[in-house]
PDB file as gemmi writes it, atoms N, CA and C in Angstrom:
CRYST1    1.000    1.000    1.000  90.00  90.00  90.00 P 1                      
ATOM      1  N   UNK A   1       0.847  -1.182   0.000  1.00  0.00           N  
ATOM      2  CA  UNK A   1       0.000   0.000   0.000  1.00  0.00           C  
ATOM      3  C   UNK A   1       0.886   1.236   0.000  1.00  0.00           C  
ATOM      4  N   UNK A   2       0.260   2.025  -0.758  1.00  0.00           N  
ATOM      5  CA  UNK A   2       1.224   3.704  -1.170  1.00  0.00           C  
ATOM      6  C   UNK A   2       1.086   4.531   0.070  1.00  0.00           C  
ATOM      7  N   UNK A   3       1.798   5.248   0.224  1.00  0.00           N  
ATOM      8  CA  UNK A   3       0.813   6.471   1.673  1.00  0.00           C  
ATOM      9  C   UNK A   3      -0.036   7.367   1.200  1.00  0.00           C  
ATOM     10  N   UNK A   4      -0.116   6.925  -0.410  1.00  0.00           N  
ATOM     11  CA  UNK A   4      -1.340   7.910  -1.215  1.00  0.00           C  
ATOM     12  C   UNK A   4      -2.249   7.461  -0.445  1.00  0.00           C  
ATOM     13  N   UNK A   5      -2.607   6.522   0.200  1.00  0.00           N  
ATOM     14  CA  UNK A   5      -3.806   6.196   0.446  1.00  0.00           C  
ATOM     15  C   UNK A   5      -3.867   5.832   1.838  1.00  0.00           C  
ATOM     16  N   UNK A   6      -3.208   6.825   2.703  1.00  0.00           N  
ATOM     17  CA  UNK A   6      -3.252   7.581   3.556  1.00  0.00           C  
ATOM     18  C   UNK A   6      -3.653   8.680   4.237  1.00  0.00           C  
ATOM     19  N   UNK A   7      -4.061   8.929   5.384  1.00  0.00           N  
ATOM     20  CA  UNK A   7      -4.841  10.251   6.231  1.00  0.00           C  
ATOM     21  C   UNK A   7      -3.784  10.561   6.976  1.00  0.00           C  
ATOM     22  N   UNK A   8      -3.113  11.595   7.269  1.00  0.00           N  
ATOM     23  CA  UNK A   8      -2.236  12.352   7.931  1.00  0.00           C  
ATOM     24  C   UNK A   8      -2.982  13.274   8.585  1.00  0.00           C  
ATOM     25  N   UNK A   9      -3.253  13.447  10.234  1.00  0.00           N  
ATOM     26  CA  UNK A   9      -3.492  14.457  10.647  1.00  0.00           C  
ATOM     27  C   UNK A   9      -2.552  15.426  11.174  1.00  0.00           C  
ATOM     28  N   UNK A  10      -2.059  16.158  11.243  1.00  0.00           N  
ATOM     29  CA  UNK A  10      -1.162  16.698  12.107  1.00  0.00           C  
ATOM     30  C   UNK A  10      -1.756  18.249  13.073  1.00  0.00           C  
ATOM     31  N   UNK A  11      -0.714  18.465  13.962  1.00  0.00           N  
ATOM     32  CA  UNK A  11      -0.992  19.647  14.825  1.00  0.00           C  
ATOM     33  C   UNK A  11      -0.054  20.307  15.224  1.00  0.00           C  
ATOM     34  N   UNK A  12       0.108  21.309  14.546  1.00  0.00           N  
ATOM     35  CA  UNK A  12       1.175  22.793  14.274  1.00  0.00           C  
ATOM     36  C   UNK A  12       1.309  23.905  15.420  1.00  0.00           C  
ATOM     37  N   UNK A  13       2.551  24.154  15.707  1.00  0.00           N  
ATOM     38  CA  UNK A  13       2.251  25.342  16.525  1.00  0.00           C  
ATOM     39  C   UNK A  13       3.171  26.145  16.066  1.00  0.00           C  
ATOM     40  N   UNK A  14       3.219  27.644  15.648  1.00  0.00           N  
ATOM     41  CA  UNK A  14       4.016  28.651  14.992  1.00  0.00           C  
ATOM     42  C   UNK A  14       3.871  29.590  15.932  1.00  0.00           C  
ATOM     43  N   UNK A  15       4.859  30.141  15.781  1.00  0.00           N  
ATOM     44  CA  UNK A  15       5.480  31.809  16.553  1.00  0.00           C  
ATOM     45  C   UNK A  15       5.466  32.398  15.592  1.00  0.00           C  
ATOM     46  N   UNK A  16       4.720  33.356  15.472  1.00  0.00           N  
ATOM     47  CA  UNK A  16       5.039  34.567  14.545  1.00  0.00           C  
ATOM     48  C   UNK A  16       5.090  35.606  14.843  1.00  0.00           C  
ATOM     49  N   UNK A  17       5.674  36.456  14.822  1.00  0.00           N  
ATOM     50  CA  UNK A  17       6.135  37.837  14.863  1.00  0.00           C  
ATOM     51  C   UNK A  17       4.676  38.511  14.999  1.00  0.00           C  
ATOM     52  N   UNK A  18       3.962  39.756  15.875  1.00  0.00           N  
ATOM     53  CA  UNK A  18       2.857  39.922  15.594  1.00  0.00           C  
ATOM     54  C   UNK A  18       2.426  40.690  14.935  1.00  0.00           C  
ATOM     55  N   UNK A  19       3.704  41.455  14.114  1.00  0.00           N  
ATOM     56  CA  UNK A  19       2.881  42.631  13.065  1.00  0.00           C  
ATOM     57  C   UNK A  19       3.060  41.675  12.240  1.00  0.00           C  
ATOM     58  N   UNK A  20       3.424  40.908  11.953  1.00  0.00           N  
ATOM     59  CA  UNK A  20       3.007  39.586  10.434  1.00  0.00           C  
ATOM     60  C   UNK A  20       1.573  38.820  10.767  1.00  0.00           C  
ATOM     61  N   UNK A  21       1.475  38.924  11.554  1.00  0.00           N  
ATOM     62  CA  UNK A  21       0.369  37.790  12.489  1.00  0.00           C  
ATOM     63  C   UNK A  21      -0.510  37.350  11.126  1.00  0.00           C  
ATOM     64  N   UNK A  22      -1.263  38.842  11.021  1.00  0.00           N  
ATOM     65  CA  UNK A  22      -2.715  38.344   9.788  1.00  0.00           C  
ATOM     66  C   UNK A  22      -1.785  38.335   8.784  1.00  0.00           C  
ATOM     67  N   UNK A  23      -1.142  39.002   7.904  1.00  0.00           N  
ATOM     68  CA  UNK A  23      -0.583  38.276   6.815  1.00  0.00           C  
ATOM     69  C   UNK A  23      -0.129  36.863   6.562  1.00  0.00           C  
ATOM     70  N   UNK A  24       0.016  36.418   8.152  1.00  0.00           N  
ATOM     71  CA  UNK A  24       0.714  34.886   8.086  1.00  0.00           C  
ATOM     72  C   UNK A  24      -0.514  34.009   8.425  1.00  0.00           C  
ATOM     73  N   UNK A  25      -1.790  34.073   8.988  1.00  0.00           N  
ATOM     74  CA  UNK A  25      -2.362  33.872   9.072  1.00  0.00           C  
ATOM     75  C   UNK A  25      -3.180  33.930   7.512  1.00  0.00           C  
ATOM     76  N   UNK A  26      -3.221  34.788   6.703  1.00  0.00           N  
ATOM     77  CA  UNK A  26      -3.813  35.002   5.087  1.00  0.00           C  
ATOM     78  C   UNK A  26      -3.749  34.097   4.474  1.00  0.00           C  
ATOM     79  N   UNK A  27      -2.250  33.619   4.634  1.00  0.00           N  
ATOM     80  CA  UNK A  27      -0.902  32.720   3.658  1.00  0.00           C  
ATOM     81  C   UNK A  27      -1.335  31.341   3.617  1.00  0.00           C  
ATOM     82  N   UNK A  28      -1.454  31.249   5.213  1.00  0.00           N  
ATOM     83  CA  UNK A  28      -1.734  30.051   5.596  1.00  0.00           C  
ATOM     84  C   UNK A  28      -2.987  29.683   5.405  1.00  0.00           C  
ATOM     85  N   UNK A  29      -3.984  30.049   4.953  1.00  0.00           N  
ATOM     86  CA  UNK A  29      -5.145  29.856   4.893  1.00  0.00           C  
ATOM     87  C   UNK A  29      -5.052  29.033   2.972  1.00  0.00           C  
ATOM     88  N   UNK A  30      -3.688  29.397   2.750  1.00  0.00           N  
ATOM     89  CA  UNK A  30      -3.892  29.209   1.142  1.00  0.00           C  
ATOM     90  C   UNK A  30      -3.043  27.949   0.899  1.00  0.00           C  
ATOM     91  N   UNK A  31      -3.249  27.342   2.164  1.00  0.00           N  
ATOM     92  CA  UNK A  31      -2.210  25.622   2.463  1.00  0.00           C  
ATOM     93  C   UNK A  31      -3.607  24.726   1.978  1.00  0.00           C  
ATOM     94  N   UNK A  32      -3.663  23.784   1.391  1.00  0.00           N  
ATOM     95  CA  UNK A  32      -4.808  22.684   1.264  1.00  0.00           C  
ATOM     96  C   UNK A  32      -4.490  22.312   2.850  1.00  0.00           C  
ATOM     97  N   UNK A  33      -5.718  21.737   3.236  1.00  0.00           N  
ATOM     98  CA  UNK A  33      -5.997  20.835   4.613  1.00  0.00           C  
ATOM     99  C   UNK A  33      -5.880  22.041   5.709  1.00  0.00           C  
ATOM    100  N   UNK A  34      -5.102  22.928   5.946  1.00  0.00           N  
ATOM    101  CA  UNK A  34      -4.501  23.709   6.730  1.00  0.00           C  
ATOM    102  C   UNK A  34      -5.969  24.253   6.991  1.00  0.00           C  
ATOM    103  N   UNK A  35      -5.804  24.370   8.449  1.00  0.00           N  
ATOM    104  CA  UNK A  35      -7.105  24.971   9.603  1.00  0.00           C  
ATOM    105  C   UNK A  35      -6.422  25.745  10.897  1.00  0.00           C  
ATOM    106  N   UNK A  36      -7.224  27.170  10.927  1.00  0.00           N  
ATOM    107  CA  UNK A  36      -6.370  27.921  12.556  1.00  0.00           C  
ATOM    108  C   UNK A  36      -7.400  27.040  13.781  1.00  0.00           C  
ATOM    109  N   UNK A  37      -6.827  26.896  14.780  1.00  0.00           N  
ATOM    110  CA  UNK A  37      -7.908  26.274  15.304  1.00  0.00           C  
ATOM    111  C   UNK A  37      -7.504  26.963  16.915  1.00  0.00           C  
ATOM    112  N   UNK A  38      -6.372  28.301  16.805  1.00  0.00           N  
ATOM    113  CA  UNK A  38      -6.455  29.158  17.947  1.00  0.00           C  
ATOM    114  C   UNK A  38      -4.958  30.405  17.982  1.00  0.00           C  
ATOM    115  N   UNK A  39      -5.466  31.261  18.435  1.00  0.00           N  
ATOM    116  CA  UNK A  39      -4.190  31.906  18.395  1.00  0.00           C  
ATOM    117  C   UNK A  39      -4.172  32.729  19.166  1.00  0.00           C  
ATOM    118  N   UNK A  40      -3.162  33.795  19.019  1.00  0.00           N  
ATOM    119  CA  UNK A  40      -3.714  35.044  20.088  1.00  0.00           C  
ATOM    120  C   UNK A  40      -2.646  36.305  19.506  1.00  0.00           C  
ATOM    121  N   UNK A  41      -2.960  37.561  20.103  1.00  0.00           N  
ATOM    122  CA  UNK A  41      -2.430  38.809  19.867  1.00  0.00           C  
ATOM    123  C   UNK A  41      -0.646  38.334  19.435  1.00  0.00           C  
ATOM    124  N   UNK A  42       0.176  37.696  20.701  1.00  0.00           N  
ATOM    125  CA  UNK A  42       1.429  37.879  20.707  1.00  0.00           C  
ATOM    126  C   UNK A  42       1.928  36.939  19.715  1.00  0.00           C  
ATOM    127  N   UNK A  43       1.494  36.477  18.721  1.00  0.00           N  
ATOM    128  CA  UNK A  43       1.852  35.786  17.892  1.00  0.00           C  
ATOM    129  C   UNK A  43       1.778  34.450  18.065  1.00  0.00           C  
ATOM    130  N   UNK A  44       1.049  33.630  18.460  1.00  0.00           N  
ATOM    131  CA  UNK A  44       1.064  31.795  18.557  1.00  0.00           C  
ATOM    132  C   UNK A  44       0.071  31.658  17.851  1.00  0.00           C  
ATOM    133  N   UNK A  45       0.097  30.596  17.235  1.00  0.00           N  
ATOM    134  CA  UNK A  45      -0.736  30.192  16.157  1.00  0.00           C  
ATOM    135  C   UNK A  45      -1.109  28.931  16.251  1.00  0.00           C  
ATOM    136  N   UNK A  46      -2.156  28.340  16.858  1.00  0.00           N  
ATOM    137  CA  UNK A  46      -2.488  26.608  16.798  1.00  0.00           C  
ATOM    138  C   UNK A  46      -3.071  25.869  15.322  1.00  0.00           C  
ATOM    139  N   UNK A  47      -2.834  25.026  14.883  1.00  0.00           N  
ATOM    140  CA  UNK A  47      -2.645  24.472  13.308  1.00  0.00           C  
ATOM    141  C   UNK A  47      -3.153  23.258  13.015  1.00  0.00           C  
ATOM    142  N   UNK A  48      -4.233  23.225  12.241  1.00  0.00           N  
ATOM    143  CA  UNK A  48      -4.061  21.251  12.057  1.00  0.00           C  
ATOM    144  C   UNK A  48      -4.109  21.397  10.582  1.00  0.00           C  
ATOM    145  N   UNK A  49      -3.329  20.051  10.368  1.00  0.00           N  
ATOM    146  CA  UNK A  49      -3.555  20.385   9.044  1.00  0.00           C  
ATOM    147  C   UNK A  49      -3.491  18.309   8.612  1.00  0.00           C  
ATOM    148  N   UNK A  50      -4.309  18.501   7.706  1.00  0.00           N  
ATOM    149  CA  UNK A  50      -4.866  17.127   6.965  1.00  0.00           C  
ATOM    150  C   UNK A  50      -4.761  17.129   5.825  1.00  0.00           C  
ATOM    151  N   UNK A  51      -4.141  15.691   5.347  1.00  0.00           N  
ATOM    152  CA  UNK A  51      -3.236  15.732   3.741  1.00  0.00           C  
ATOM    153  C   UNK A  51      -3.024  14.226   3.775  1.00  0.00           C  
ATOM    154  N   UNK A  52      -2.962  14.094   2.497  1.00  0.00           N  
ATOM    155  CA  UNK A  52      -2.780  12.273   2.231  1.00  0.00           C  
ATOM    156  C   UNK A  52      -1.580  11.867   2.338  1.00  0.00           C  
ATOM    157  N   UNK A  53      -0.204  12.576   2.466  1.00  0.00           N  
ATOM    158  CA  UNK A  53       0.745  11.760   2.572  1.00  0.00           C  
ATOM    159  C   UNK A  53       1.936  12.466   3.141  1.00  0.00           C  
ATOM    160  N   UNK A  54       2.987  11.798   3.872  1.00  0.00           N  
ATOM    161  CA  UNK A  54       3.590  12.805   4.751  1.00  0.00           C  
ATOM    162  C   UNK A  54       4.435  13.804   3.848  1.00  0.00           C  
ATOM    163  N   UNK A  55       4.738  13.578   2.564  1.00  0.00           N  
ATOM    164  CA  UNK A  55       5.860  14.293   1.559  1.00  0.00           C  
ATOM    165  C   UNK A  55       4.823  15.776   1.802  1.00  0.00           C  
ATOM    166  N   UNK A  56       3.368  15.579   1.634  1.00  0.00           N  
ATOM    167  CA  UNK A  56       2.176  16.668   1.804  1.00  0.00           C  
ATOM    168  C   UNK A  56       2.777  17.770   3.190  1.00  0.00           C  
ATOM    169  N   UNK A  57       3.103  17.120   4.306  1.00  0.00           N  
ATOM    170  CA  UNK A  57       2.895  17.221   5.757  1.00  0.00           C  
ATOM    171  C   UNK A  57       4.347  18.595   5.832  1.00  0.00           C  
ATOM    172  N   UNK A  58       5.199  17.708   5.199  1.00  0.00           N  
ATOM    173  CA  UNK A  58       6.931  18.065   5.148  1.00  0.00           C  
ATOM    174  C   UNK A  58       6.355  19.423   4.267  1.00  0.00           C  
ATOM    175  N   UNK A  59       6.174  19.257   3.070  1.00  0.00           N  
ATOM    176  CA  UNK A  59       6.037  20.546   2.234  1.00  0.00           C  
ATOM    177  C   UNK A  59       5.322  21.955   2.707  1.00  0.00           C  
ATOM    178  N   UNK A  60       3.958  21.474   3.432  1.00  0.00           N  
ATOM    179  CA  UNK A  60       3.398  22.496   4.560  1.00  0.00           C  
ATOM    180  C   UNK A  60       4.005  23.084   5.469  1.00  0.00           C  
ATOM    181  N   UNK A  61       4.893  22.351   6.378  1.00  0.00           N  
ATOM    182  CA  UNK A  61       5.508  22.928   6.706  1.00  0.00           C  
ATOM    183  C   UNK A  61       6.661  23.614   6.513  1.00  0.00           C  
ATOM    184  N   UNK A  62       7.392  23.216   5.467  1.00  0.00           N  
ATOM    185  CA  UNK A  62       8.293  24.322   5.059  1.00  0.00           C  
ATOM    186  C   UNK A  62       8.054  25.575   4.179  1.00  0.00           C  
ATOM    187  N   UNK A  63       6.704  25.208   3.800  1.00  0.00           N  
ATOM    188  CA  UNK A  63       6.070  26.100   3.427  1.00  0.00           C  
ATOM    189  C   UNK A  63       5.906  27.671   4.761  1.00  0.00           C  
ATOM    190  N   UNK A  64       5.240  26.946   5.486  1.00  0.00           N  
ATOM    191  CA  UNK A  64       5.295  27.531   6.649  1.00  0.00           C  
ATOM    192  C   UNK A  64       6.374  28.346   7.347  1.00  0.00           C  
ATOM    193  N   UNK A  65       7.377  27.434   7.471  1.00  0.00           N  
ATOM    194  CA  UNK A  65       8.412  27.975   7.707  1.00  0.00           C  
ATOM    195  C   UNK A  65       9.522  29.141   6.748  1.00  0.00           C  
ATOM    196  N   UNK A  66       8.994  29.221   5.521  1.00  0.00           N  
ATOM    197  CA  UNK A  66       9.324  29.950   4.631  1.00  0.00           C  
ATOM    198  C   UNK A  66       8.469  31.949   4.789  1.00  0.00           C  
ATOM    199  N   UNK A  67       7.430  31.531   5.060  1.00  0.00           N  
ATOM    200  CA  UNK A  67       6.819  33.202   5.275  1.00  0.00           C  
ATOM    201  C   UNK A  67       7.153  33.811   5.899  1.00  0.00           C  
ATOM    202  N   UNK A  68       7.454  35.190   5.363  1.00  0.00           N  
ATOM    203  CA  UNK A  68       7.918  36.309   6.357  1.00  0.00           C  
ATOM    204  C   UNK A  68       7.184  36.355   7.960  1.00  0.00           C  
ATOM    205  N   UNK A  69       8.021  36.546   8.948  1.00  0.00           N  
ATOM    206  CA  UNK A  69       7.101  36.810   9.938  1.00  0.00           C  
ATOM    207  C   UNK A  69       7.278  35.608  11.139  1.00  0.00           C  
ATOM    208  N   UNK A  70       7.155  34.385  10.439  1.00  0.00           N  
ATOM    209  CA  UNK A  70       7.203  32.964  10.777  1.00  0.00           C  
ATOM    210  C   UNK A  70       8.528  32.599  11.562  1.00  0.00           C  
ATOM    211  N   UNK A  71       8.464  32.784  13.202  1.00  0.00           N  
ATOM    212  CA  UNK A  71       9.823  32.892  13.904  1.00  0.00           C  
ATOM    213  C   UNK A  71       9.912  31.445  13.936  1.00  0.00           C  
ATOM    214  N   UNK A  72       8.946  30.241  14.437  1.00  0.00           N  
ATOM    215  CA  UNK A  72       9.311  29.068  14.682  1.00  0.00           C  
ATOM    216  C   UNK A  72       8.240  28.296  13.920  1.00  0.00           C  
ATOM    217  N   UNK A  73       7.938  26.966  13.540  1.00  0.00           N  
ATOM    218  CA  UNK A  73       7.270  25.682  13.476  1.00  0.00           C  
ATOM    219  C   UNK A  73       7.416  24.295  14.158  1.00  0.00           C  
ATOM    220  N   UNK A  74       6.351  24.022  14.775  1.00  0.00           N  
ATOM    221  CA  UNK A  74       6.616  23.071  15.488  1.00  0.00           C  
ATOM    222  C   UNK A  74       5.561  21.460  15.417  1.00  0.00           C  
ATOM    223  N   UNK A  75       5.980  20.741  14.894  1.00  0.00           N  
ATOM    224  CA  UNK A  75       4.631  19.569  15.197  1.00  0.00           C  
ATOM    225  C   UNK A  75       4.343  19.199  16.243  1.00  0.00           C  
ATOM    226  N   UNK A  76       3.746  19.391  16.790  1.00  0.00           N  
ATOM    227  CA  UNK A  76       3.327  18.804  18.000  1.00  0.00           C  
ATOM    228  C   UNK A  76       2.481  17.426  18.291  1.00  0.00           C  
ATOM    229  N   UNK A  77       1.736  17.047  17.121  1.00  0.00           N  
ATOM    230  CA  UNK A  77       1.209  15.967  16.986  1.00  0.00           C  
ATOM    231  C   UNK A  77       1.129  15.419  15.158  1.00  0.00           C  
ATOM    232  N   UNK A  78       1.474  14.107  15.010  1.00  0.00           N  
ATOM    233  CA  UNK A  78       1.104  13.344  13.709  1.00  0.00           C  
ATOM    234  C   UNK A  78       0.599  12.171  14.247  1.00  0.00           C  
ATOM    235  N   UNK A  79      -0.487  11.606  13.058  1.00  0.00           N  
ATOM    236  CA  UNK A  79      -1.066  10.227  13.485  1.00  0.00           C  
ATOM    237  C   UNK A  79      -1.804  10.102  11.743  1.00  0.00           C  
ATOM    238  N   UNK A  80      -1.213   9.021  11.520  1.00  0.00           N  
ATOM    239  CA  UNK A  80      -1.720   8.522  10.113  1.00  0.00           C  
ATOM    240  C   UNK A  80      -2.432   7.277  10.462  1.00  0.00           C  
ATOM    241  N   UNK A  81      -3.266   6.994   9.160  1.00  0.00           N  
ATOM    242  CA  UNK A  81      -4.164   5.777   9.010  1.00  0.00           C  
ATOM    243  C   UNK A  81      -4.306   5.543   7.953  1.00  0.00           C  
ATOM    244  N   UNK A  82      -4.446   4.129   7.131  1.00  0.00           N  
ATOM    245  CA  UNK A  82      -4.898   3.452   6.387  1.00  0.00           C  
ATOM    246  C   UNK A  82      -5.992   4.349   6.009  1.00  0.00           C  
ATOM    247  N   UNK A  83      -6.491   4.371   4.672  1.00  0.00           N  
ATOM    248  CA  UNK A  83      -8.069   5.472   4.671  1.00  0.00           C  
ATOM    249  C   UNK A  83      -8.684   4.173   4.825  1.00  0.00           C  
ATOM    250  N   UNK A  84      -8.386   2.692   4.439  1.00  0.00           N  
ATOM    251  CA  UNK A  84      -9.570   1.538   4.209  1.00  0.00           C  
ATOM    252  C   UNK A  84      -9.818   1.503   5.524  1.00  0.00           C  
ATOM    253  N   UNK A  85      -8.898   1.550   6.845  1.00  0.00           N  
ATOM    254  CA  UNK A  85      -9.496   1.396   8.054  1.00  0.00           C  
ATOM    255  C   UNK A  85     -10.139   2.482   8.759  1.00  0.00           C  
ATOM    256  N   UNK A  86     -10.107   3.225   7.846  1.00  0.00           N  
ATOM    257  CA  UNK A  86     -11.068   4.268   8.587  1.00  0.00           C  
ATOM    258  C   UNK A  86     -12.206   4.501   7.930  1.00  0.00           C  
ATOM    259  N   UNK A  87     -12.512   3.779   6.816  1.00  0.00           N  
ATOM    260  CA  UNK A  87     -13.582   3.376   6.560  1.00  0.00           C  
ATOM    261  C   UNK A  87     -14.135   2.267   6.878  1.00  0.00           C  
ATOM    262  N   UNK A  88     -14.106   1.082   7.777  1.00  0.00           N  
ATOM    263  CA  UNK A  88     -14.123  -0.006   8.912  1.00  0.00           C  
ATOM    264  C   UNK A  88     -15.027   0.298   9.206  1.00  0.00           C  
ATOM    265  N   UNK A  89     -16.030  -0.600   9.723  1.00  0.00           N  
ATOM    266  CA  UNK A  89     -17.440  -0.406  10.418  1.00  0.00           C  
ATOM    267  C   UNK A  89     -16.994  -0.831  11.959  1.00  0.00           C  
ATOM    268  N   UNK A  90     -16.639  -0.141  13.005  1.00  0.00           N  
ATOM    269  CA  UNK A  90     -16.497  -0.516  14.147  1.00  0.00           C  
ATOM    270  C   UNK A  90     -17.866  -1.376  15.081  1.00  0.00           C  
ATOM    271  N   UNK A  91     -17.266  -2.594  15.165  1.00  0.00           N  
ATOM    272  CA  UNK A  91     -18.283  -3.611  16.015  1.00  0.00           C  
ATOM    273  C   UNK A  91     -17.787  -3.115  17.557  1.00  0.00           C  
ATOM    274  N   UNK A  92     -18.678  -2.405  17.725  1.00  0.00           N  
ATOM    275  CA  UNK A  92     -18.571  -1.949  19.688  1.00  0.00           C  
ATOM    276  C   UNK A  92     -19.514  -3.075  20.340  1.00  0.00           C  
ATOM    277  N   UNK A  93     -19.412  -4.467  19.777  1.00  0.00           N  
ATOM    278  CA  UNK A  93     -19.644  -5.303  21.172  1.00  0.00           C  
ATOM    279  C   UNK A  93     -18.127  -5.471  21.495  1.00  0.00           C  
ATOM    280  N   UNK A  94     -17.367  -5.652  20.454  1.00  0.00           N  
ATOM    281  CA  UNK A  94     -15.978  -6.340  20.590  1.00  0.00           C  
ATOM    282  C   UNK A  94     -14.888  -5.194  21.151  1.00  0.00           C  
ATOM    283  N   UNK A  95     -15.580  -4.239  20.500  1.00  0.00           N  
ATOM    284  CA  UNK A  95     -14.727  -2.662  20.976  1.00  0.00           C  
ATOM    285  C   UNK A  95     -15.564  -1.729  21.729  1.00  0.00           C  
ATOM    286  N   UNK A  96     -15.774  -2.104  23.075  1.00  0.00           N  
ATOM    287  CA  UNK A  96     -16.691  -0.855  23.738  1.00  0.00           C  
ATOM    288  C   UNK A  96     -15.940   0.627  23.978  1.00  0.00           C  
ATOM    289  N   UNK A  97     -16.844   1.326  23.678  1.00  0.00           N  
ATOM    290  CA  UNK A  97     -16.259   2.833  23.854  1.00  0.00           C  
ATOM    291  C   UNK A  97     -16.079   3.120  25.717  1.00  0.00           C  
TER     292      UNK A  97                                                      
END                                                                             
């Protein structure tokens, strides 16, 4: 199996400078998968971003790391899956939540 056919979630955290803030925030909005999901005045930026394969994951972020403004990048979380098993019908007698 390819990692084309793969789910990559990941979870980003950036420092940015805060007079770049919304411009880097603009930029980033123009990443496929890429979502803000928190930030604040002094520049931190919380990130997820979802893409089929990690070459996807690597490029985002250096993408990232390429914009003016952009002091740090950090992953803080990755977790991939099979897409066929996440299309799986979960039997919760065998797997209780």
């Amino acid at each position: 199996m390819s990692d084309v056919d793969e789910l990559h979630v990941s979870g980003l955290v950036l420092r940015v400078r805060p007079d770049r803030l919304r411009a880097v925030e603009r930029e980033a909005a123009a990443i496929d998968g890429l979502e803000r999901v928190a930030g604040d005045a002094v520049g931190r930026l919380a990130l997820t971003l979802e893409c089929a394969t990690e070459r996807a994951l690597h490029d985002a972020i250096a993408r990232l790391e390429g914009l003016p403004g952009v002091l740090s990048v950090a992953l803080v979380y990755h977790h991939h899956e099979p897409l066929a098993e996440l299309e799986e019908e979960i039997d919760h007698e065998n797997h209780p939540t």
